[in-house]
C-alpha positions as CSV (number, residue, x, y, z in Angstrom):
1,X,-67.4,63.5,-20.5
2,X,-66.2,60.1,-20.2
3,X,-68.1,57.0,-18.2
4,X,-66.1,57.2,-15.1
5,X,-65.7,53.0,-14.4
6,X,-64.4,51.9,-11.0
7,X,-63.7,48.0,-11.0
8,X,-62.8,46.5,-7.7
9,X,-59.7,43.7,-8.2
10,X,-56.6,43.5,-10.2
11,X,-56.4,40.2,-10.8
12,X,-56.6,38.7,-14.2
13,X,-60.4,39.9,-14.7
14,X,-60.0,43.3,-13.6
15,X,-56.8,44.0,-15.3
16,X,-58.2,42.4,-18.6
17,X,-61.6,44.7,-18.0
18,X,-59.1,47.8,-17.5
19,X,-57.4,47.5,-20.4
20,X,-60.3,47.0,-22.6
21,X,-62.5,49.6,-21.4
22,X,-59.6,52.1,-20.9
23,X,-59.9,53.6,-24.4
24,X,-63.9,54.5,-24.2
25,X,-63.8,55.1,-20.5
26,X,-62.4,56.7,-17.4
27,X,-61.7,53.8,-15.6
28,X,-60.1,52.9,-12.2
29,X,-58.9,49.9,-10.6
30,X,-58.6,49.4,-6.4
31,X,-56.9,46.6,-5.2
32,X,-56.6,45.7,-1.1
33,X,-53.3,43.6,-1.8
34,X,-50.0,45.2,-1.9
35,X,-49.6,43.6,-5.9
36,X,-51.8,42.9,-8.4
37,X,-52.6,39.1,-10.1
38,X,-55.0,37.8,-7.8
39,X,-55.1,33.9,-9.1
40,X,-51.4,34.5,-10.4
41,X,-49.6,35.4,-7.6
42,X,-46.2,34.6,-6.9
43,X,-45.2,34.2,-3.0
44,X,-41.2,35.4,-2.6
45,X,-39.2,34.1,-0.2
46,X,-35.4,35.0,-1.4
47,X,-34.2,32.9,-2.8
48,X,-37.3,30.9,-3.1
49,X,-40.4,32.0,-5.4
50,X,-44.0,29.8,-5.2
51,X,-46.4,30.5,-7.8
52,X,-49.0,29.2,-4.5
53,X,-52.1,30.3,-7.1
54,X,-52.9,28.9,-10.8
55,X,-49.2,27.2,-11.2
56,X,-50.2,27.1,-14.8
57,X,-53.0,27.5,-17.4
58,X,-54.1,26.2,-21.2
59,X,-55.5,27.6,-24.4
60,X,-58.7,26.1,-26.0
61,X,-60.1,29.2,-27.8
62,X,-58.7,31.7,-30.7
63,X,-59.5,34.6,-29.0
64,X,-57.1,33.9,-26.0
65,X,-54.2,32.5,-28.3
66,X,-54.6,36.2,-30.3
67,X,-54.1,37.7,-26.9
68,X,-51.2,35.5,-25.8
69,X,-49.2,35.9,-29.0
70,X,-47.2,38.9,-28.0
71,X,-46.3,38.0,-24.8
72,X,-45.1,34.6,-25.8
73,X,-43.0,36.1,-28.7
74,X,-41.3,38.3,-26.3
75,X,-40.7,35.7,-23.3
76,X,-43.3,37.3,-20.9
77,X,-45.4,33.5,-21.6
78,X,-43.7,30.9,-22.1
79,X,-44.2,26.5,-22.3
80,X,-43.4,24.4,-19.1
81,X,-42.7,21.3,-20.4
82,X,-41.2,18.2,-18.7
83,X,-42.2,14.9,-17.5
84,X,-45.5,14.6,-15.5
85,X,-46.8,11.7,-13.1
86,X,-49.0,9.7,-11.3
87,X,-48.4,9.5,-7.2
88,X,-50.2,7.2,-5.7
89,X,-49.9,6.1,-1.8
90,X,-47.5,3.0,-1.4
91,X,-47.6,2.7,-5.0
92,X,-44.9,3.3,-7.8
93,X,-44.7,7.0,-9.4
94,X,-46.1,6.3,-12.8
95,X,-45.9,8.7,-16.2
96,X,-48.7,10.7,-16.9
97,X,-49.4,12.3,-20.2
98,X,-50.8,16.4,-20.6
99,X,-52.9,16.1,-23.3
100,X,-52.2,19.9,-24.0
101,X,-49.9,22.3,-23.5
102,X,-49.0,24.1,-20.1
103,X,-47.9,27.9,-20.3
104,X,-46.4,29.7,-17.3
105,X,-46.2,33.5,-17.2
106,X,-42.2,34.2,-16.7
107,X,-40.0,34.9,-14.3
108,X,-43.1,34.5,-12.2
109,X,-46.6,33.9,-12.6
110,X,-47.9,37.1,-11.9
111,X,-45.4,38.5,-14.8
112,X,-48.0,39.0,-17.0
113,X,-50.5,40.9,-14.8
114,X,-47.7,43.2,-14.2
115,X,-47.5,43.4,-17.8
116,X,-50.8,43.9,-18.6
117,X,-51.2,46.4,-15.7
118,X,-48.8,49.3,-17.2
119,X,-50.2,52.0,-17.7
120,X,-53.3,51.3,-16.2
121,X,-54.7,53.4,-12.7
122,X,-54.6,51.1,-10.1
123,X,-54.8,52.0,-6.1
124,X,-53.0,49.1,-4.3
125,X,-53.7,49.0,-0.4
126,X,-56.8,50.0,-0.6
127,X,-59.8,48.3,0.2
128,X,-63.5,49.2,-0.8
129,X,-66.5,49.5,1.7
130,X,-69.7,47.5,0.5
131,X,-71.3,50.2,-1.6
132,X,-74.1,52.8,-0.3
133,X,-77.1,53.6,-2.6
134,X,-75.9,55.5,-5.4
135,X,-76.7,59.1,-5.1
136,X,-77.7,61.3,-8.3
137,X,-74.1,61.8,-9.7
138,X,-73.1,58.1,-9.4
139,X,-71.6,55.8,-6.9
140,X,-69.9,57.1,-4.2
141,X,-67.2,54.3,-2.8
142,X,-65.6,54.9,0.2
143,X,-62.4,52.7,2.0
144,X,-63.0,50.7,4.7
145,X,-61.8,53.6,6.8
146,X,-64.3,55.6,5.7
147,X,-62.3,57.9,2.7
148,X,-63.8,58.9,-0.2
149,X,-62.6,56.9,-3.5
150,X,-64.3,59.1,-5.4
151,X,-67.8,59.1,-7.6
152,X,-68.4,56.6,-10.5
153,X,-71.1,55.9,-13.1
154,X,-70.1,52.1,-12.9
155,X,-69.1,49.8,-10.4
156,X,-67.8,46.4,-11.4
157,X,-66.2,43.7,-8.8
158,X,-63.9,41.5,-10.2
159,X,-63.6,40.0,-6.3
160,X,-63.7,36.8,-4.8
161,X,-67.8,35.3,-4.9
162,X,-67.9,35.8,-1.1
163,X,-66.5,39.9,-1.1
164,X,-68.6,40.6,-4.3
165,X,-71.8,39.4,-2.8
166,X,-70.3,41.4,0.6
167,X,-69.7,44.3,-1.3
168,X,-72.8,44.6,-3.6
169,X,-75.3,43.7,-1.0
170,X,-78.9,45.0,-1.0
171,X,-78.0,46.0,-4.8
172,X,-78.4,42.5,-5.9
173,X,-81.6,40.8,-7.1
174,X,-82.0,37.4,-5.3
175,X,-81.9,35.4,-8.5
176,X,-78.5,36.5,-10.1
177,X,-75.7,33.8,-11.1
178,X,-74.0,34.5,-8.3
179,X,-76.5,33.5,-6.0
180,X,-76.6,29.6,-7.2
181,X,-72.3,29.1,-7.3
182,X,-70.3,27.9,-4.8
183,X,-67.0,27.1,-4.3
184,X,-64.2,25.1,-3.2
185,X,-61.7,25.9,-1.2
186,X,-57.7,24.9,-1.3
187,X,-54.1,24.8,0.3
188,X,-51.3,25.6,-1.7
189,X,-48.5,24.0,0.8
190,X,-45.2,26.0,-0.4
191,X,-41.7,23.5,0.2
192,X,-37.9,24.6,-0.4
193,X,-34.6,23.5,-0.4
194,X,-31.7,25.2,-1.1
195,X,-30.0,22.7,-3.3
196,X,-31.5,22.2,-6.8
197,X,-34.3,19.4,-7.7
198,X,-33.2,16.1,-8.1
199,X,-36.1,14.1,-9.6
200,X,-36.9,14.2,-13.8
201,X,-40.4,14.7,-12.9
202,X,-41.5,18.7,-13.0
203,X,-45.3,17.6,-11.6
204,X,-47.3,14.9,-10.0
205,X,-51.2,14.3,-10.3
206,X,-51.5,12.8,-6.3
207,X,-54.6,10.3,-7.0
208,X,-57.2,9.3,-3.9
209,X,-55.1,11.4,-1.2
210,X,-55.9,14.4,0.8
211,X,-53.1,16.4,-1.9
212,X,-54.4,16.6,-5.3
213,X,-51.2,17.9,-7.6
214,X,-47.2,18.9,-6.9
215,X,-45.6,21.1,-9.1
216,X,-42.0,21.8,-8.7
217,X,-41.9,25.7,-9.6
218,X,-38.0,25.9,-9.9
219,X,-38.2,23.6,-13.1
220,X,-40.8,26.6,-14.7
221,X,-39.1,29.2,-17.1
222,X,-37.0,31.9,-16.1
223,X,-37.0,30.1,-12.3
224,X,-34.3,30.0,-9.8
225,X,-32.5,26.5,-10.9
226,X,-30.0,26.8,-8.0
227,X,-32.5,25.8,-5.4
228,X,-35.6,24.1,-5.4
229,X,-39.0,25.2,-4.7
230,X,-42.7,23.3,-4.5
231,X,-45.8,23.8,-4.3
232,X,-48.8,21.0,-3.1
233,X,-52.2,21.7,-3.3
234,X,-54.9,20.0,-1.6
235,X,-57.8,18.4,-2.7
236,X,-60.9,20.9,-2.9
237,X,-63.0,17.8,-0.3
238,X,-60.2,18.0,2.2
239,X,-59.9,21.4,1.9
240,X,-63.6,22.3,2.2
241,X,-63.4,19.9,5.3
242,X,-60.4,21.9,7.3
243,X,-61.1,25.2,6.0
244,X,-61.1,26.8,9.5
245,X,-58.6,25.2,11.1
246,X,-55.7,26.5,12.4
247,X,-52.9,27.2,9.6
248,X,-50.0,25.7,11.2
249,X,-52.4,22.4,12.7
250,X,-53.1,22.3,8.5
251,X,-49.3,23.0,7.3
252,X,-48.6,20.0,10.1
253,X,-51.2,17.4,8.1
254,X,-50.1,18.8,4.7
255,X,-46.4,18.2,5.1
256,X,-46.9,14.6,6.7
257,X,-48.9,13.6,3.9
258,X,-46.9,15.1,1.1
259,X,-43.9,13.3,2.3
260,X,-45.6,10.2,2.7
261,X,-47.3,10.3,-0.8
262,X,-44.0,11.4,-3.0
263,X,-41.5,10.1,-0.2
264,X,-39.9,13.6,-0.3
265,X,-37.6,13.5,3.1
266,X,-38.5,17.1,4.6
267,X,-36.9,16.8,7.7
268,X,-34.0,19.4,6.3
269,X,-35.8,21.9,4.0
270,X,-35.4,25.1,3.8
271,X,-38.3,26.9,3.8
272,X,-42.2,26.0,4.3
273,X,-45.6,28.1,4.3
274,X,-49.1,27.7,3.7
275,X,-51.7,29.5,1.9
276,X,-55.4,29.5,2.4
277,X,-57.7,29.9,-0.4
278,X,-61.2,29.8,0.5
279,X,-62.6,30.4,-3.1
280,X,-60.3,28.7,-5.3
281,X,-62.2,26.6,-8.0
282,X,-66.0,26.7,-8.9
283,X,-68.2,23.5,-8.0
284,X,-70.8,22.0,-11.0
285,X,-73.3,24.1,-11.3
286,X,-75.8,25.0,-14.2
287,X,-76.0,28.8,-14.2
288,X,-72.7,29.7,-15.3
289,X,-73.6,32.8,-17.5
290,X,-69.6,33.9,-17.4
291,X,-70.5,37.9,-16.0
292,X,-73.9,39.8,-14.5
293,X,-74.2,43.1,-15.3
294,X,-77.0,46.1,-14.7
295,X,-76.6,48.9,-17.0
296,X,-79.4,50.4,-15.9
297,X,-77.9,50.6,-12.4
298,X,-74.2,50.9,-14.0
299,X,-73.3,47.7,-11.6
300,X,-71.7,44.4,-13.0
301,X,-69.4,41.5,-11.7
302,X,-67.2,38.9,-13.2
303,X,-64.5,37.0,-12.1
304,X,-63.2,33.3,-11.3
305,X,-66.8,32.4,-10.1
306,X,-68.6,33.3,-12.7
307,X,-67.7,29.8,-15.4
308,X,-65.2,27.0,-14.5
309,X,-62.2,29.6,-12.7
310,X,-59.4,28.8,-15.6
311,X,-57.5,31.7,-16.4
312,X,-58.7,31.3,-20.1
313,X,-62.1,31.4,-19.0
314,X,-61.3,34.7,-16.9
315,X,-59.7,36.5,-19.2
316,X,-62.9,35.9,-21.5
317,X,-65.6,36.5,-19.4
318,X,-64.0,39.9,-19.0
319,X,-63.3,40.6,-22.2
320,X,-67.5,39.9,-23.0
321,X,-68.4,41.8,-20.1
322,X,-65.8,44.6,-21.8
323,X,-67.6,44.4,-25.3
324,X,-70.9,44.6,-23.1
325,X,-70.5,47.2,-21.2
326,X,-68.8,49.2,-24.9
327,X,-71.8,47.9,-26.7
328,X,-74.0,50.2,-24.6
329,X,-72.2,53.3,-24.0
């Protein structure tokens, strides 16, 4: 009989965990959102689209441009290239150079999870109680309501740090990785106008300001060139700072700074919302090991805490945990 596997979150980790355990192991995904990419999701708002997570990500390593190939040979990945710059307040909007290159999933950032989900069984809507102790036939998840999930061998969160450590409590030595990390949070402020962009510039690096980068999302592949659509993210200290606060007191501060930083008039745009990430970029810390995992208990987590919360470094730290986990079947 095959390990049954359950991993808990279909974002780039899970998915990527999935798909390499699938061939040695039963496995199943659960996911509370309504979609899967975590990190990579796309926010629509017809005809606007906000990729309001990772707006883009690099390659540094062999083993991620093997895996990338395919999908940029057959559009799914593709370049976003264009002029970037340098935003300061009251100053003059100066060029910046990438030092490497920037892909975007296409039409929409979470175009390649839904890729690389196919196939795979994933149950969307559905979120996982923190787990009981395990019983003599495995783990026995239930929902938050209280319905059985089913029984698994292994259980393996691919969560946000804060609903792993929620979710795995009491199974959890005190002196795993996931004990020393911490992590920043962020605003991803979502701007459109129904007219298309008319600046050269496709993002800005904001420097010494309470915004930290603007990317203009329309000017992406495969993106809605009829209308414009932006997304402005915080800085992780001013973030941290107003994490609480109301949404709309925060959209308020967001908009009147963006505007006064790229000297974007807003006062007729289109569309506007705000996204909250509370866990959206790891802060320095030495015990980055990039995945924990108990075989002897069949528990394990990985995800955007466990090394510096790229997308590279995701997809990687999965795929280890993959060869891992395969390594001791």
């Amino acid at each position: 009989m095959m390990m049954r596997i359950a991993i808990i979150g279909a974002g780039i980790s899970g998915i990527t965990l999935a798909r390499a355990l699938t061939a040695k192991t039963h496995v199943t995904l659960f996911e509370k959102s309504r979609g899967v990419s975590g990190r990579m999701s796309t926010r629509y708002a017809a005809p606007f689209c906000f990729d309001h997570g990772a707006d883009s990500f690099t390659v540094r390593t062999q083993e991620f441009a093997a895996f990338l190939k395919p999908y940029l040979e057959n559009g799914v990945v593709a370049e976003w290239s264009g002029k970037v710059v340098d935003c300061h307040l009251g100053k003059k909007v100066t060029q910046r150079l990438w030092g490497e290159k920037h892909l975007v999933a296409s039409p929409h950032m979470n175009s390649l999870c839904k890729k690389l989900a196919e196939n795979l069984d994933i149950k969307l809507n559905t979120e996982v109680a923190p787990l009981s102790q395990r019983q003599w036939d495995g783990w026995h998840l239930l929902d938050k309501g209280g319905v059985s999930l089913g029984v698994y061998d292994m259980v393996i969160s691919t969560a946000p740090l804060a609903q792993t450590l929620c979710l795995l409590a009491g199974h959890l030595p005190n002196n795993t990785p996931l004990h020393y990390v911490h992590m920043h949070g962020c605003y991803s402020l979502m701007i459109g106008f129904n007219r298309p962009w008319q600046h050269q510039w496709i993002a800005a690096k904001v420097v010494d300001h309470p915004m930290k980068w603007v990317s203009i999302n329309s000017t992406k592949p495969g993106r809605n060139k009829d209308v414009t659509s932006i997304v402005a993210y915080s800085c992780n200290k001013w973030a941290d700072a107003h994490i609480d606060e109301d949404i709309t007191q925060v959209q308020n501060l967001l908009l009147e700074q963006f505007q006064q930083v790229t000297r974007i008039d807003c006062t007729h745009m289109d569309y506007i919302s705000t996204h909250r990430w509370k866990y959206a970029i790891v802060r320095e810390t030495t015990e980055q090991s990039g995945y924990y995992m108990d075989t002897m208990k069949g528990l394990g987590c990985v995800s955007d805490w466990s090394s510096t919360s790229r997308i590279e470094e995701c997809f990687l730290n999965a795929t280890h945990l993959a060869q891992h986990i395969i390594g001791s079947l």
